[in-house]
C-alpha positions in Angstrom: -3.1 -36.4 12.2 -3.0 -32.4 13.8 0.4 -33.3 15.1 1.4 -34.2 11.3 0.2 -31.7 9.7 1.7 -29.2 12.1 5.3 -30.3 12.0 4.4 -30.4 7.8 3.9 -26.9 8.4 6.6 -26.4 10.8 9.0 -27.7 8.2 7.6 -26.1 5.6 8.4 -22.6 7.5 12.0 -23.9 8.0 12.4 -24.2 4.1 10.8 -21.0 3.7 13.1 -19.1 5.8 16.3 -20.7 4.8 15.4 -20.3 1.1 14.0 -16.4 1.5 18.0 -16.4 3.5 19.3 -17.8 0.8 17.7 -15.7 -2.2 19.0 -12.6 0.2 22.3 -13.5 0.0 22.9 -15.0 -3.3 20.1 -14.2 -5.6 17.5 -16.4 -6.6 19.7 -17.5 -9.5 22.2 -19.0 -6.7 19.5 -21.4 -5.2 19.9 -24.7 -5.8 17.3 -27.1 -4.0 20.0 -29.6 -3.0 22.1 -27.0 -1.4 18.8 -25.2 0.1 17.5 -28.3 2.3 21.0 -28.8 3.1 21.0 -25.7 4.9 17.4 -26.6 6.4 18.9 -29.8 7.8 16.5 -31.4 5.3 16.9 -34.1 2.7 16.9 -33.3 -0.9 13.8 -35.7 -1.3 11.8 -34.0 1.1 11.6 -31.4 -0.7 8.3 -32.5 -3.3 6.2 -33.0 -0.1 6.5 -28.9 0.2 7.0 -27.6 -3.3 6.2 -28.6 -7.0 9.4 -27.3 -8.2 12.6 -24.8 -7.7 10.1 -22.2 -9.5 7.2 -22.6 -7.1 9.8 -22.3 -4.5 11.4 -19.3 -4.9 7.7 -17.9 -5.8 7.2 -18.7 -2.0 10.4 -17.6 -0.7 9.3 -14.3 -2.5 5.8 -14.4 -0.7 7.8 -14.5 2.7 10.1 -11.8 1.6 7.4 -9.7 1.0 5.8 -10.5 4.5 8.7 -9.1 5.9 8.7 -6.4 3.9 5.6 -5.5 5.2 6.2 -6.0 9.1 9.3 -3.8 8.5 7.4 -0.7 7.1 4.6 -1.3 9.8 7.3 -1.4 13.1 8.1 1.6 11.3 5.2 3.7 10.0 2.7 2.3 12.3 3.1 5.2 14.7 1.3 8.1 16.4 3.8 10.6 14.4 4.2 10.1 10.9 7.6 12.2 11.0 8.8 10.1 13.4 8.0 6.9 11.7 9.3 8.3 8.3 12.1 9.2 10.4 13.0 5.6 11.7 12.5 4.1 8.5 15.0 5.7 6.5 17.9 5.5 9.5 16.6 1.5 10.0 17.1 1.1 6.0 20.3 3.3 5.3 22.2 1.8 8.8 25.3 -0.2 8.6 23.6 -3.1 10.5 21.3 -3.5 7.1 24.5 -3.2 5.6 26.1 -6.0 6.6 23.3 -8.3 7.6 21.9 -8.8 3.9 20.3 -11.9 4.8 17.7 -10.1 7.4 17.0 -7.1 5.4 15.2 -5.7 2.6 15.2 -7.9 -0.7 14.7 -5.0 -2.9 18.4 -3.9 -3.1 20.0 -7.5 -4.4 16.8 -8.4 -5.8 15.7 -5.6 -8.2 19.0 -6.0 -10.5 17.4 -10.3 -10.9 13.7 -9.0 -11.8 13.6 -10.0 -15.5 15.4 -13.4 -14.8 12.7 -14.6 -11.8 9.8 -16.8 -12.6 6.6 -15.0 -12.7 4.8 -15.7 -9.7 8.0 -14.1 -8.1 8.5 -11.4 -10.4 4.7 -10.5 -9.2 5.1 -10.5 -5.7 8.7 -8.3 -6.0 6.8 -5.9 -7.9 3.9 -5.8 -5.2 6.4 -5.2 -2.5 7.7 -2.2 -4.4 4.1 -0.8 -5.0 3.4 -1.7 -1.3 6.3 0.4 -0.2 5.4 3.1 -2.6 1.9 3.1 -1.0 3.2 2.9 2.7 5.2 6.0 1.7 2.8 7.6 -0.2 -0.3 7.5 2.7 2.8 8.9 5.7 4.0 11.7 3.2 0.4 12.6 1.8 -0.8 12.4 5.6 2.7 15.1 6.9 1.4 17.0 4.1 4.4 17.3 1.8 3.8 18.4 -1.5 3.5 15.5 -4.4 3.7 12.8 -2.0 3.5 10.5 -5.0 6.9 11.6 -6.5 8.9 11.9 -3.6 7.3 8.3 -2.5 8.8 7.0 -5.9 12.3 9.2 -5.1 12.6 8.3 -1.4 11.9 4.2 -2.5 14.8 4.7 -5.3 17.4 6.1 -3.3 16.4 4.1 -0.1 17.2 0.7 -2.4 20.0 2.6 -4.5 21.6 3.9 -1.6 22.0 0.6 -0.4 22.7 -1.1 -3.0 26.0 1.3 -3.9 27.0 0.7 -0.1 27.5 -3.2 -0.5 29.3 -3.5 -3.7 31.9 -0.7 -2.1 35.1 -1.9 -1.0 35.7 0.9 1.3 34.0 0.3 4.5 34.2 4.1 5.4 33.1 5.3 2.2 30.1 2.9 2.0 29.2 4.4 5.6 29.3 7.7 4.3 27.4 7.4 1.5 24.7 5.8 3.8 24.9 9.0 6.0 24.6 11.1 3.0 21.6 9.8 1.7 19.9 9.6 5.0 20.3 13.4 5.5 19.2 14.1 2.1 16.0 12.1 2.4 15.1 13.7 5.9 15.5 16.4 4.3 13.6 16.4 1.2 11.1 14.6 2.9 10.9 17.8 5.3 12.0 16.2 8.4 14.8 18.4 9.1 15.9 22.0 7.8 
């Protein structure tokens, strides 16, 4: 009975991941559940032992999506120096490996644009991921002792995901990279962790 309810669990995870993968590179709109436990190696009728429905799904997916989001800001933020921590973040987001690896990074930039189309439970946890990140940024910035830590926490979010998101829908590899170095200069900057 343990042994069942672990590889339940085990599976489970596998839907999870392929699903949060999915939602990453297509949108939550592009999910179909047939498709989905394709990917998971899975057949399509498996899927009710896991889920109610496509809905309570991508709710899910979303839940694991924000985990990540999480374990991103603390490998990040988590540090002795603040500066320095502030100082990965923003070159971890803006770098061309995020870029181009849309399926392993932050949801926010595909994500956002989709908000008033996503079922609620997953509109809820998008919009705790953003107030998560705003917090994050707020308690780093309020602790380095810049001035209206709130605003620039709301700044530094928007052009972190804005940034990116104007990188990926460029055509011009070289302009998309320097658009990324742009903005990370300018947010060390205004964030007061360079001249």
């Amino acid at each position: 009975m343990v042994e069942r309810c672990r590889q339940k669990e085990l599976t489970r995870t596998r839907i999870l991941d392929e699903a949060a993968r999915a939602i990453r590179e297509q949108g939550a709109g592009g999910i179909g559940v047939a498709a989905l436990m394709q990917r998971a190696g899975l057949t399509h009728g498996g899927f009710y032992a896991h889920f109610e429905n496509r809905d309570d799904l991508i709710a899910m997916a979303f839940e694991r999506m924000r985990t990540d989001s999480r374990e991103m800001l603390r490998r990040n933020l988590d540090t002795q120096d603040g500066a320095d921590g502030l100082d990965r973040l923003i070159d971890d987001y803006l770098s061309d490996r995020m870029m181009h690896r849309i399926e392993a990074s932050c949801p926010l930039p595909l994500l956002s644009q989709e908000a008033r189309r996503l079922p609620p439970a997953a509109r809820s946890a998008l919009s705790d991921t953003i107030d998560n990140f705003r917090r994050r940024l707020i308690e780093t910035l309020t602790e380095l002792g810049r001035p209206s830590p709130s605003t620039l926490a709301d700044s530094v979010v928007a052009e972190l995901v804005g940034a990116m998101t104007l990188a990926r829908a460029m055509d011009d590899e070289e302009s998309a990279m320097r658009l990324l170095e742009a903005s990370r200069l300018e947010l060390k900057r205004r964030a007061g962790l360079i001249p």
